[in-house]
N, C-alpha and C positions, 0 to 999 in steps of 0.2 A: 143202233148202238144203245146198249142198256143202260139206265142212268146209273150215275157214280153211288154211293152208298154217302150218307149225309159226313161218316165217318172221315170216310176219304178226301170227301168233297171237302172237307174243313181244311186238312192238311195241305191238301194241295191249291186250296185257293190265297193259303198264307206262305208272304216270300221266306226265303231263308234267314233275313231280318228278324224279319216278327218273329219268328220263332223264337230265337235268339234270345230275343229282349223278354217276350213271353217268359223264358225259360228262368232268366236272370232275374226277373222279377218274382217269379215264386222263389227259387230259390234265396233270395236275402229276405223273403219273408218269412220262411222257415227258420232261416236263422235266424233272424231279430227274434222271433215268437217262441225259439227253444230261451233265447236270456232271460225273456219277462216270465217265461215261464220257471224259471229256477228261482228267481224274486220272489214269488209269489208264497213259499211254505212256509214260513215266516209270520206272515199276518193270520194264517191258517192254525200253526198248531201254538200262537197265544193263549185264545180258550181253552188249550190242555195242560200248557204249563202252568195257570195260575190259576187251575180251576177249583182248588179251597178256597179261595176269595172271591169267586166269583160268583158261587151258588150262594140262591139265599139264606138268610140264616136261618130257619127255620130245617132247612135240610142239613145246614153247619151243626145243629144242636143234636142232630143226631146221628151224622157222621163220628162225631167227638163222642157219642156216647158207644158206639161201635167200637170205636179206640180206645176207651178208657179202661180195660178191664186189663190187656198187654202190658208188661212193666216197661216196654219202651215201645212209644205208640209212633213216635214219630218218623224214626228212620226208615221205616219198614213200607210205609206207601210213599217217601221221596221217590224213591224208584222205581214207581210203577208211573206208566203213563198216564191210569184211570185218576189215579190221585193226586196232580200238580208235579212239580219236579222243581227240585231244590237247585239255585237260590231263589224261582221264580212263586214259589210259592206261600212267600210273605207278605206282609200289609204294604210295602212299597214298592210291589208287583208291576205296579204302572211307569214308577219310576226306572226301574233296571228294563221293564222290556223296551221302554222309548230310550234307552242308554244303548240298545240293541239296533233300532232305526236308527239313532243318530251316529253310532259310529260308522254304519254301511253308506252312510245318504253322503256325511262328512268325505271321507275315502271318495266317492263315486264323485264327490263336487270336486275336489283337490285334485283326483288321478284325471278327470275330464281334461281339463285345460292342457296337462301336460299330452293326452294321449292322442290329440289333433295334433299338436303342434310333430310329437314321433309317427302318429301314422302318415303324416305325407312326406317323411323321409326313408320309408319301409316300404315295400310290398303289403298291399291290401291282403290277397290270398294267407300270406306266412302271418301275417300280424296279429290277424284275425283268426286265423285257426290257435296260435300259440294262446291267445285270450281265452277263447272258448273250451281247452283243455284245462285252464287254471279256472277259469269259473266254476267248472265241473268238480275238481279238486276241492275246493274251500266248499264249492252248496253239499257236495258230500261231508263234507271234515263236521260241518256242524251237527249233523243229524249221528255220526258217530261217537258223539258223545254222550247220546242215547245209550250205545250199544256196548261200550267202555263205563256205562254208569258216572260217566263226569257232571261234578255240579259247582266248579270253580268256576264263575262268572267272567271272568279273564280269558278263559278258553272260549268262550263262546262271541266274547266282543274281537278278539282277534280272529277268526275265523269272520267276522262280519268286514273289517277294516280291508282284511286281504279280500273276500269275494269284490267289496266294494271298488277297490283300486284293479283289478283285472276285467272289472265290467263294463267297464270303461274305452275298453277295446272293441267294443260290440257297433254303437251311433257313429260313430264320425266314420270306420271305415262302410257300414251299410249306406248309409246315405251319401257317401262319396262315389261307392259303386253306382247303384241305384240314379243318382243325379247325374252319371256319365252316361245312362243307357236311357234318361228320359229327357223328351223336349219342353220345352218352355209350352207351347201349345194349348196340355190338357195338364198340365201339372199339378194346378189343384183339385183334380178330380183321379187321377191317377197316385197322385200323393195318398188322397186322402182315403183309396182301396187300400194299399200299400202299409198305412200305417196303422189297420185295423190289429195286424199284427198285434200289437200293446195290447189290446182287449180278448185278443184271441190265443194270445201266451199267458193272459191275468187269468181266465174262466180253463185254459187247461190246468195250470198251476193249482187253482183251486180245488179244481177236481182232483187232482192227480193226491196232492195233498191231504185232501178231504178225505181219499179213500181207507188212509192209514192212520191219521191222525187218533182218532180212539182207541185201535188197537194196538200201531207201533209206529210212534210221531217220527223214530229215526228214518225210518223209508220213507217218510213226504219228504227229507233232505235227499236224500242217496240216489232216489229214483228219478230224480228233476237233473242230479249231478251228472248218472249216466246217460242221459239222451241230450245233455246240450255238449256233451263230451260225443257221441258218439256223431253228432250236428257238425264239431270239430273236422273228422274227418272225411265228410262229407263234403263240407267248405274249401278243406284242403285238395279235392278230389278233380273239382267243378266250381268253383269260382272264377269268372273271367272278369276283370278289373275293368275295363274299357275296351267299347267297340273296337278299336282299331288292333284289338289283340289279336283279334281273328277277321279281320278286312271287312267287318260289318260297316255301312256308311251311318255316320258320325248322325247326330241331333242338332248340335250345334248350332244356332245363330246366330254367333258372333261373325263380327267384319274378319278378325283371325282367326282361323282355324288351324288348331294342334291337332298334326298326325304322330299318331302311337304306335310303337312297334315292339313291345316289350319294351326297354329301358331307353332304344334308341327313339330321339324326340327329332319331330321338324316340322317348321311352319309356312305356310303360304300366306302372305299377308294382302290381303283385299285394297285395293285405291282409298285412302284417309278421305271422309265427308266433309266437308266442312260445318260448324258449331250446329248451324241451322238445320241443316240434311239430317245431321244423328240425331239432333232432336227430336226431328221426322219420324225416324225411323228407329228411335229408341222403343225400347218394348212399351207397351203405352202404362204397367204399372209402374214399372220402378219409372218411368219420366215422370208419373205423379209425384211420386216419396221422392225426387231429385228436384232441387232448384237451380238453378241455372247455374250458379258459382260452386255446384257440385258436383260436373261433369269433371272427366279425367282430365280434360285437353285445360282446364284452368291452371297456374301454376302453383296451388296448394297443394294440388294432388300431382303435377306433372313427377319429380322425381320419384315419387310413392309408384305411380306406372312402367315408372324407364325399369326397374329391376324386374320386372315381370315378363319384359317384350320376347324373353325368347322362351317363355315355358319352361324352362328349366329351374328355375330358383324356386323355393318355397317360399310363401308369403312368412311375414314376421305377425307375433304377435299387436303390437300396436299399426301396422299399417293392415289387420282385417278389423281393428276396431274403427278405422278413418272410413270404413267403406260404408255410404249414406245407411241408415238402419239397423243397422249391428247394434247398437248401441241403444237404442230404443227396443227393441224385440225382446233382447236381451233381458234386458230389467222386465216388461212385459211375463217374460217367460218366468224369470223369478217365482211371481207372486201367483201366478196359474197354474206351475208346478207345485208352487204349496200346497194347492187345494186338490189336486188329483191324486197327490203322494201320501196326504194325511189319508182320503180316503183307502187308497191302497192298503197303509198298511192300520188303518182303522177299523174300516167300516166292518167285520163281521164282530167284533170286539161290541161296537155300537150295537149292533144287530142285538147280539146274543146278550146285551143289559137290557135293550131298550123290550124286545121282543121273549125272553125268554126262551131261545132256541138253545140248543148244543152247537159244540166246536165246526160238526161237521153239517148241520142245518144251517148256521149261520154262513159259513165258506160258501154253499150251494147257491143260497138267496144273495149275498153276495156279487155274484159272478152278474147279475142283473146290470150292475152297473156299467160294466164293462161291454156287455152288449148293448147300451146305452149311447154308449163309446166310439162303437164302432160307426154308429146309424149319425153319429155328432159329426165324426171327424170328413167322413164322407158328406154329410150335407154341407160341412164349412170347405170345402176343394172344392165343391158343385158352384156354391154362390159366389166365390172370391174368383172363380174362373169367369164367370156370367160376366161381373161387374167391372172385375179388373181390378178388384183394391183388397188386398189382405188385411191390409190394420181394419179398413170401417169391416169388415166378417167378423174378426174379431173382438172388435169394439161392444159391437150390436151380441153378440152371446156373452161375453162378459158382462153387458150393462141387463142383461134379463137373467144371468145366473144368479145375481145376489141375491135378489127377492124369493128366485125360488128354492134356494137354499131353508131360507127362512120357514118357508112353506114346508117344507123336507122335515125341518127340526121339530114343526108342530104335528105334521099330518103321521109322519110317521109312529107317533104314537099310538096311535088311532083302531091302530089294527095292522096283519099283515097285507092285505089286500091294498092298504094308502100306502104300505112299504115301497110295493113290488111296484106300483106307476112311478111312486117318488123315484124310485133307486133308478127306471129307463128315464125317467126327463132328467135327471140331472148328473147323470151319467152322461149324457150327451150334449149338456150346454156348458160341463165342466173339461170334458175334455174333446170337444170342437177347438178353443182356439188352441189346446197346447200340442192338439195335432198338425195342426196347418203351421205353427210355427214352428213348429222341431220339424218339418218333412217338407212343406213347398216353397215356404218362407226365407227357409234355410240354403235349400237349394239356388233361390232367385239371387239371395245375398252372395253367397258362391263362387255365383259364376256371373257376379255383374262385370259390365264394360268397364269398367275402369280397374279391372284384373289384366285387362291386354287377353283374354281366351286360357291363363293360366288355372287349365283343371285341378292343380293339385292343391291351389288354395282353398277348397270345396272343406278339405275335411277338417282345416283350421280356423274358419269361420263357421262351423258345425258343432266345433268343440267348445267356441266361446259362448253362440248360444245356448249351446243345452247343459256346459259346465253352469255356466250363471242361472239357470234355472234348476240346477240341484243343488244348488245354495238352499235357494226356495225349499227344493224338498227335503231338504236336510230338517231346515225347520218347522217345516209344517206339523211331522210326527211329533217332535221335542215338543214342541207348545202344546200339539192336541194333549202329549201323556201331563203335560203339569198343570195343563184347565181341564181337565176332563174329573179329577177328584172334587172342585169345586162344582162340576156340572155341564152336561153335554150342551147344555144352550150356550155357554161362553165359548165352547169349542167352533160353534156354528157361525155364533158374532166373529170369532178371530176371520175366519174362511170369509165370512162376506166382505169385511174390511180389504182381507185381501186380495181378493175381487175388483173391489171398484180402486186398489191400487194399480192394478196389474193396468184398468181400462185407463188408469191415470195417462201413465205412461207411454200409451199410443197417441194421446190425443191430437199430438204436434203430427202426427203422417200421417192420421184422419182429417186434420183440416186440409194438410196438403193435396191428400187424394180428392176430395169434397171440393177443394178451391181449381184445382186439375180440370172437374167435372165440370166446373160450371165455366172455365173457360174454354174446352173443347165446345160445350155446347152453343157460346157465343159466338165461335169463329164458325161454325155449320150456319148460323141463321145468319152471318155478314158473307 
């Protein structure tokens, strides 16, 4: 018999499962990777709109003397791309574009909270494509204003507010999906493939951006609007919400297991452990971040459990903040999302003062950081898998991000060759923890035991963390645009503070993990 073809061999050695899950997993990576990629033109074509302020003067002195001889010098290049674009092309250039990130960031923190708590009374599939049609809408509406010659400043923060509140519909139903179809197991290592997405929708963004930005800034908006719209109906096409849609076997390790069958639910409930048993056999991270009077079976939390036993009910807002961790990650993510989100919609801005590049040099060098990102988020799922403890992952990269920040703000100067290393090291120590926290962290909170196996609380404690962490990023931009006229080193100081805030607020479920550790290790030597 002739051997199989390697081809074949692959397909046919993988069950109908795997495939499955295989399948479901690129696919919501695509889709997360078309939103960050429609995010992304924005921090790209700033070096176009405010590019009389931003070149030096020396080239100012003679732009202006090019213009001076027209009896109206000024109307006539608002409208051109080459020459800035009104109103963005005034002395308080910094201020109106970070009025631009903060109305998007504002919307995206505000619609977050609200759009967990609706997507787990919706259909994932319809929710989620209805989003991704309107985000298409508003990332196009802005870049038509290009093409419309609009330069009311009003038009372009509302088109920012609306992307912002429909974008919102993109995390909490992926990661709901996503966390239905992956086990506890390898989570932060399959998290942390999974959530490369962000770096890999940042660096097409940028390109895709880049490639229009000097000749026609409006198609870096339109062309990012058409392919997360056409993502839409793709989502619509071929999204399966949960295993049990299509009689695939579940992940699950909880003692209850919910069976799913489109909207009809039902459960088989496992023989109740007693206190000591499930301690046993609680997963051995969250039994670190748990102390003993934080199990469900205590009666703090006993009636917060009884509405969940049959799968059916949605969690409430306040009973996914009682669930152990929500609440510390949270604020964590706050101050980590500052620093990833300033850089977002920062860093080619940075670039292009610190280094002297154009719009579309700085977007490219850029995108470094993001592939920084990806190499970060996947090392923090590798190690938090090994170890068993997410907060010390994240601890330990947040306590060596600050410094090298520091290092970033000086070396960077230096030339572009200290840029291109700074921008991969700290691309990846800055967004290692805000991956493992918005993707396996999220997950584990979810779908902890003291849910009773209720999956659909997954997208509402998804939506509190990563809503509370665009607070963060709300402000992160807003401060970089009002310290950055005083000076890019105070921007840097803000970012480290923020840092060793974010590590503040782990510290309580790092000592727990660490005190966890060293009592597992005492009961092995007795």
């Amino acid at each position: 018999m002739a051997q199989l073809p390697p081809g074949i061999y692959l397909i046919t050695s993988c069950t109908r499962d795997q495939w499955y899950r295989a399948f479901i997993f690129v696919l919501t990576f695509m889709l997360y990777v078309s939103f960050h990629l429609s995010r992304k033109p924005i921090s790209i074509v700033k070096g176009e709109l405010h590019k009389h302020c931003a070149i030096p003067q020396d080239t100012e002195l003679i732009s202006y003397k090019k213009y001076a001889v027209p009896s109206q010098p000024v109307e006539e290049p608002c409208n051109k791309s080459s020459s800035g674009w009104e109103p963005f092309d005034k002395s308080n250039y910094k201020e109106l574009l970070g009025a631009l990130d903060y109305s998007f960031l504002c919307a995206y923190a505000v619609g977050m909270y609200l759009s967990g708590i609706i997507g787990e009374r919706l259909p994932i599939r319809y929710y989620l494509t209805g989003g991704m049609f309107a985000s298409g809408l508003f990332t196009a509406m802005f870049g038509l204003g290009y093409f419309y010659n609009i330069h009311n400043l009003w038009f372009y923060i509302a088109a920012q507010i609306a992307n912002g509140l429909v974008q919102t519909t993109g995390w909490p139903s992926v990661v709901t999906c996503i966390g239905n179809w992956c086990g506890k197991g390898r989570r932060g290592l399959i998290m942390g493939l999974w959530n490369s997405h962000t770096s890999v929708g940042n660096i097409l963004g940028s390109l895709i951006a880049g490639y229009w930005v000097s000749t026609c800034w409006g198609l870096s908006f339109v062309v990012p609007g058409v392919i997360i719209s056409v993502m839409g109906i793709v989502c619509y096409l071929f999204l399966i919400e949960h295993p049990k849609d299509i009689n695939c076997a579940s992940t699950s390790t909880n003692n209850s297991k919910s069976y799913m069958n489109g909207s009809n639910r039902f459960k088989i409930q496992k023989p109740k452990l007693s206190t000591k048993e499930t301690s046993k056999s609680q997963d051995p991270e969250m039994q670190c971040l748990l102390s003993d009077n934080e199990y469900c079976g205590k009666p703090l939390s006993s009636n917060f459990c009884e509405g969940y036993e049959s799968g059916h009910s949605a969690i409430s807002f306040i009973g996914a903040l009682r669930i152990p961790g929500v609440v510390e990650f949270s604020l964590c993510l706050l101050f980590a999302k500052l620093v990833s989100y300033t850089f977002l919609f920062w860093l080619p801005l940075y670039i292009t003062n610190v280094d002297n590049l154009n719009a579309k040099e700085a977007g490219d060098l850029s995108t470094l950081f993001d592939v920084g990102g990806i190499f970060g988020g996947i090392l923090a799922g590798i190690i938090s898998d090994r170890l068993k403890k997410r907060a010390s992952t994240c601890g330990i990269m947040l306590l060596i991000a600050a410094p090298v920040l520091y290092v970033f703000s000086a070396v960077s100067k230096m030339g572009l060759e200290a840029t291109i290393v700074m921008l991969l090291i700290c691309g990846a120590l800055v967004n290692g923890p805000y991956a493992l926290i918005t993707t396996a962290v999220s997950a584990d909170l979810g779908t902890h035991k003291s849910l009773k196996g209720n999956a659909r609380a997954l997208s509402t404690v998804t939506a509190i963390i990563d809503g509370t962490g665009s607070v963060g990023a709300a402000l992160g931009p807003l401060l970089a645009g009002l310290l950055s006229p005083t000076g890019w080193n105070n921007v840097f100081y803000m970012l480290m503070v923020a840092d060793a805030c974010a590590l503040l607020f782990l510290l309580r479920l790092i000592r727990k993990e660490l005190r966890c550790r060293m009592d597992q290790t005492l009961f092995k030597e007795h």
